[in-house]
N, C-alpha and C positions, 0 to 999 in steps of 0.2 A: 282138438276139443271143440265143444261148441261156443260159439262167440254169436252173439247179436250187438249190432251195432247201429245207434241210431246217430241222426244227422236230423237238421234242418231247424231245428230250436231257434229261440233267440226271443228279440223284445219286439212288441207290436203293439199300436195301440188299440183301445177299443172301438169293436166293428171291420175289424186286419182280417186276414188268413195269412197262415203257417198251414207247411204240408211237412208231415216228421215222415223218413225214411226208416227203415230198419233191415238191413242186411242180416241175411243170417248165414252159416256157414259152418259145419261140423256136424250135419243132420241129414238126415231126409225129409226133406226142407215137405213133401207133401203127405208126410206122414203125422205132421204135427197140426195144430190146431194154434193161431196166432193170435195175440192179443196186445193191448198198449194198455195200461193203468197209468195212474199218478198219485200223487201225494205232494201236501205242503206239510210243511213242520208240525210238530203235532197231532197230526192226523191221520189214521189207519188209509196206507194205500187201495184205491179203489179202481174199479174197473173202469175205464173208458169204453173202450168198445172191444170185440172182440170175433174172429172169422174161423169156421173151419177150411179143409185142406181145400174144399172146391168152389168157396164163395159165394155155396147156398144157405151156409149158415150162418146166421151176423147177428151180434148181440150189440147194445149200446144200453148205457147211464141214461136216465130218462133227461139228466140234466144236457145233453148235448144233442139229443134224438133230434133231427130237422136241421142241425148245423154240424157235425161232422159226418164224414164218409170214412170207413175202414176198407180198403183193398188190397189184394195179393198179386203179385208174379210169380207164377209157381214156374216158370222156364230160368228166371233171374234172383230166385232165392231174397227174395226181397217182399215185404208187407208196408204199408203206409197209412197214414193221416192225415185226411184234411179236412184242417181246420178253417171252420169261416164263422162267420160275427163273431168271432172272440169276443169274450167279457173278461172285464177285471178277476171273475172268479171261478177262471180258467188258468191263472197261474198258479206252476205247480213243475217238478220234477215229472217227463212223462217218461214212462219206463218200455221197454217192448218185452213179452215174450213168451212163450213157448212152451207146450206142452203134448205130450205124445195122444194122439186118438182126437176126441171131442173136446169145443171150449166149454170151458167152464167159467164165474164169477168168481170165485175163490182165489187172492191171488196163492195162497200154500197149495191151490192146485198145478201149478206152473213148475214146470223142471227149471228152465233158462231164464236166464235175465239182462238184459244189456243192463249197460255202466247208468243208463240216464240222463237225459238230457231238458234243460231248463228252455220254462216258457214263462215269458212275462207277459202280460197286460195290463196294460196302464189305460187309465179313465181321460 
């Protein structure tokens, strides 16, 4: 089955970088179109950024545009994150995941979802 699984979370404080990993695995890892959202409590999960299969297509939240990067290893089934100036309101559960053909914003457009993993930022 298909599993995405992310790594590299954790706590930082503000002005840090975190780089989040995402293995994927039970796919045709370049048939899909990748993407990372998040969410805090309360709050309609939102997109982060997001890449199709070949890296020419890249979406990003205006709130992070100039301070993350979204990339893929399409040989190692693997997509990534990195983060730099963190801000305090950048914490948030970030999620990775997947969807067949082109990205989209939507996350009920996404087939797959890894488990999620936490980011903190502290001021």
């Amino acid at each position: 089955q298909v599993q995405l699984v992310e790594s590299g979370g954790g706590s930082v404080q503000a002005g840090g970088s975190l780089r989040l990993s995402c293995a994927a695995s039970g796919l045709t890892f370049t048939n899909n179109g990748m993407a990372w959202f998040r969410q805090v409590p309360g709050k309609a999960r939102e997109l982060v950024a997001a890449i199709n299969w070949s890296g020419v297509s890249i979406d990003y939240a205006d709130s992070v545009k100039g301070r993350f990067t979204i990339s893929r290893d399409n040989r190692k089934n693997m997509v990534y994150l990195q983060m730099n100036s963190l801000k305090p309101e950048d914490t948030a559960v970030y999620y990775c995941a997947a969807r067949y053909g082109s990205i989209r914003s939507a996350p009920y457009d996404y087939d797959y979802w890894g488990q999620g993993i936490q980011v903190t930022v502290s001021s």
